[in-house]
C-alpha positions as CSV (number, residue, x, y, z in Angstrom):
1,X,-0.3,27.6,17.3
2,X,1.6,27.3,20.6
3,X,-1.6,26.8,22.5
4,X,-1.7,24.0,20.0
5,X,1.6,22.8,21.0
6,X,0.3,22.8,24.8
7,X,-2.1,20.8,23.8
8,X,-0.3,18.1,22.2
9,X,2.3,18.0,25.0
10,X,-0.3,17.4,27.5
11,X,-1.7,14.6,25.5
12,X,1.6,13.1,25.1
13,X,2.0,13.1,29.0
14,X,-1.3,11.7,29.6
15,X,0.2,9.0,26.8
16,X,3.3,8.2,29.5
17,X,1.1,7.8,32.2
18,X,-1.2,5.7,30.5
19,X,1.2,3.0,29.5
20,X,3.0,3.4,33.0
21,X,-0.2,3.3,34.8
22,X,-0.6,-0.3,32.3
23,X,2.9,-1.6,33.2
24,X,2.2,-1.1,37.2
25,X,-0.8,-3.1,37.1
26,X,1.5,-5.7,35.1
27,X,3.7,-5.7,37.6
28,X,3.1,-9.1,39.2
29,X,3.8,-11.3,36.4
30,X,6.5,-8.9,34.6
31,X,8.6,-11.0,33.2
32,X,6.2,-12.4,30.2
33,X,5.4,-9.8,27.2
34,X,1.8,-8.7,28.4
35,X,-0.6,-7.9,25.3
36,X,-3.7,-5.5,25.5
37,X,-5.6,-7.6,22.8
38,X,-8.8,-6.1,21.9
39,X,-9.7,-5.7,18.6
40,X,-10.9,-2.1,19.6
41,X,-7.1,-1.4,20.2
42,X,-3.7,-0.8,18.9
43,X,-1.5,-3.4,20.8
44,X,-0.2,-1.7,23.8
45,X,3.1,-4.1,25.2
46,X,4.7,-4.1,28.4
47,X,8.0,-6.3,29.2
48,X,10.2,-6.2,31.9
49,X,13.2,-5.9,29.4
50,X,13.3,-2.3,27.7
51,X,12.7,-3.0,24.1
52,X,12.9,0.6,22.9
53,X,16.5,0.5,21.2
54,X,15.6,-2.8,19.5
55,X,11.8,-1.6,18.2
56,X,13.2,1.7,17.2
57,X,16.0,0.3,15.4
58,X,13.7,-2.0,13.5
59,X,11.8,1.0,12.5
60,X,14.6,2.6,10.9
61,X,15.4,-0.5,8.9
62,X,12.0,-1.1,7.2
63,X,12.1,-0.9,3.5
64,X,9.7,0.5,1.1
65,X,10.0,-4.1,-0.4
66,X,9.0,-5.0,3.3
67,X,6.2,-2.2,3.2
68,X,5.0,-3.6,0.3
69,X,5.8,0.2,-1.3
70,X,6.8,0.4,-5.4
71,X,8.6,3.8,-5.2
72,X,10.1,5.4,-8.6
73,X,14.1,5.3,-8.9
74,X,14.5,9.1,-10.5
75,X,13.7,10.9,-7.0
76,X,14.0,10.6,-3.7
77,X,10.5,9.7,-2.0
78,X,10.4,9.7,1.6
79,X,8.2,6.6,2.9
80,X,8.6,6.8,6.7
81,X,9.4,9.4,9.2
82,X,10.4,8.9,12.9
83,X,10.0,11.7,15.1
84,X,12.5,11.6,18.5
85,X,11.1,13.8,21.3
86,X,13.6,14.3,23.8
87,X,11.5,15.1,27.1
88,X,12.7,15.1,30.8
89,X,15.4,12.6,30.2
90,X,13.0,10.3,28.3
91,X,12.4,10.1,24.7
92,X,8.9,9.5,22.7
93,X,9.6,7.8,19.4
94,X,6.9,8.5,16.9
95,X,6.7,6.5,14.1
96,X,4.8,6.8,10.7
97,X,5.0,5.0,7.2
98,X,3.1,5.6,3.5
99,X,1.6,2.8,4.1
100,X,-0.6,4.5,7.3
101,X,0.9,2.1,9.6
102,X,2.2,3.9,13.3
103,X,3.6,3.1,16.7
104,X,5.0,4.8,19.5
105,X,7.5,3.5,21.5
106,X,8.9,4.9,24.5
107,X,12.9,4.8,26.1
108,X,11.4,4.3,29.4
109,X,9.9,1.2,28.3
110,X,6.5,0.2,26.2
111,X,4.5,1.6,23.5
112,X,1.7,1.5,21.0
113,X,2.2,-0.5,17.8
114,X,-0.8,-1.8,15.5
115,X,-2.4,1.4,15.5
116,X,-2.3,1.9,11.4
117,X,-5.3,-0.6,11.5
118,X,-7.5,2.4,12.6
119,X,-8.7,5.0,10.6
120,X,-7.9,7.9,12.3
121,X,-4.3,7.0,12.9
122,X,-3.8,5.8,9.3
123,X,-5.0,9.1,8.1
124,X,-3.1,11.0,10.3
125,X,0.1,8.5,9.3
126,X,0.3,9.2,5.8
127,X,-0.3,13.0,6.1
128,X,2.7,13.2,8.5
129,X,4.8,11.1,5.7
130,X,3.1,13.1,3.0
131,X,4.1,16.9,4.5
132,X,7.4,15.3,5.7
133,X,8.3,15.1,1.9
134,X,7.9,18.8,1.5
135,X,11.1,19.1,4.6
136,X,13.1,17.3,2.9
137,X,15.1,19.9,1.3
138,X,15.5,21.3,5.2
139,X,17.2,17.9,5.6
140,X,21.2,16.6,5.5
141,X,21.5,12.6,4.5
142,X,22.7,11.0,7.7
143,X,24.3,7.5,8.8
144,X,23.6,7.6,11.7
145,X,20.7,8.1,14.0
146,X,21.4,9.4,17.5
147,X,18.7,10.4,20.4
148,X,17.8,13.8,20.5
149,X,18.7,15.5,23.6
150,X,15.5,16.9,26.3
151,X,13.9,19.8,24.8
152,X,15.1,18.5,21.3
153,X,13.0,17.2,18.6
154,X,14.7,14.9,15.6
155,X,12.9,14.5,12.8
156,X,14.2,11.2,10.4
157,X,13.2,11.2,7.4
158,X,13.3,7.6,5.4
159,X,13.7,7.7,1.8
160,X,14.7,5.4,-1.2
161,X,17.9,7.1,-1.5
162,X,18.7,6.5,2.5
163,X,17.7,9.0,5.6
164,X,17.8,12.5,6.1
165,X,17.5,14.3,9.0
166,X,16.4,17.1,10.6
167,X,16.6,19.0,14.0
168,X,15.0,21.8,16.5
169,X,14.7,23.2,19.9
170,X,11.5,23.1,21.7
171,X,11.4,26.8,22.9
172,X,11.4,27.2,19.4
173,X,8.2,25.5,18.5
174,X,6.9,27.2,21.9
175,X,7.6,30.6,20.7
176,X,6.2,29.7,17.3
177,X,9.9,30.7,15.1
178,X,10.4,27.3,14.6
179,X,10.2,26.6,10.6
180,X,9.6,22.7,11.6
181,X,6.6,24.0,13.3
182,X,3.8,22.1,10.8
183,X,6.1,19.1,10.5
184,X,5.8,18.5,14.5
185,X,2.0,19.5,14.5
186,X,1.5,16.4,12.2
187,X,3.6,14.2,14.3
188,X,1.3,15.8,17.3
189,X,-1.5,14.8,15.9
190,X,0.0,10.9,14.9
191,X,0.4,11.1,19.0
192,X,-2.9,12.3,19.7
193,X,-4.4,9.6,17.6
194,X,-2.3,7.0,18.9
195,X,-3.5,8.1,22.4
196,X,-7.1,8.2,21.2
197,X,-7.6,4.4,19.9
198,X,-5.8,3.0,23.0
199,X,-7.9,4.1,25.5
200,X,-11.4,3.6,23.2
């Protein structure tokens, strides 16, 4: 499992330098939103204004009524997660909903939104929310919703009865103790997909 967890790291770096490589070639007209828009792709946005608070903050405020979701009122369903990667200074915000719909948005700037329109992403979207209901018992209702610090992973969880939350160290995951260990493969492999349809 930890070479697993190499694995996924690596693709997540590739996925930085991707969208960085995509802003520096942007750079001559980077004041206007610039918008990869083949149909082929999730929509990959570069602006010269950070959007990561406000695009992160949105996610947290989606409701299962905006989703389009009809969840029961006797328990509590969980019907989005958002996983907070704190690495080198910089945080990867990975998010998933029931619905299969997924984004990525990064503090340093950009992101991938759109990509729940592919296959492979929704798939690995509503596994990620699916296991995440199975944590929530590992999980302490929150009001607030602070960045995780480097080597820290958050985990969010988004229910009908508010959002929960989660926490653990990456040398944790890295020497395999970590009981959050299949919850952040599945986010992994929400990345990985992510990374996947944006450079088809």
């Amino acid at each position: 499992m930890k070479i697993t967890y190499i694995i996924g790291m690596i693709l997540a770096s590739g996925l930085l330098f991707n969208i960085a490589s995509c802003r520096n070639k942007s750079s001559a007209n980077d004041k206007q939103l610039t918008t990869d828009q083949s149909p082929s792709k999730p929509e990959v946005h570069q602006t010269k204004e950070n959007t990561f608070e406000g695009l992160r903050n949105m996610a947290f405020t989606a409701t299962p009524k905006q989703l389009g979701l009809s969840l029961p009122t006797d328990k509590t369903i969980v019907y989005g997660i958002i996983m907070d990667w704190g690495m080198d200074g910089e945080t990867a915000s990975t998010v998933a909903y029931q619905t299969g719909d997924a984004s990525m948005y990064l503090s340093s700037g950009g992101g991938v939104i759109g990509g729940g329109q592919h296959q492979n992403v929704n798939s690995a979207a509503k596994q990620f929310v699916s296991l995440a209901q199975t944590f929530l018992g590992k999980t302490t209702k929150t009001e607030t919703t602070p960045l995780p610090s480097t080597n820290e992973v958050k985990f969010y969880l988004l229910t009908n009865n508010g959002i929960y939350a989660g926490e653990e160290q990456m040398k944790n995951f890295e020497n395999n103790s970590s009981t959050w260990l299949k919850l952040f493969e599945e986010g992994n492999t929400v990345l990985t997909e992510l990374r996947k349809t944006s450079e088809k």
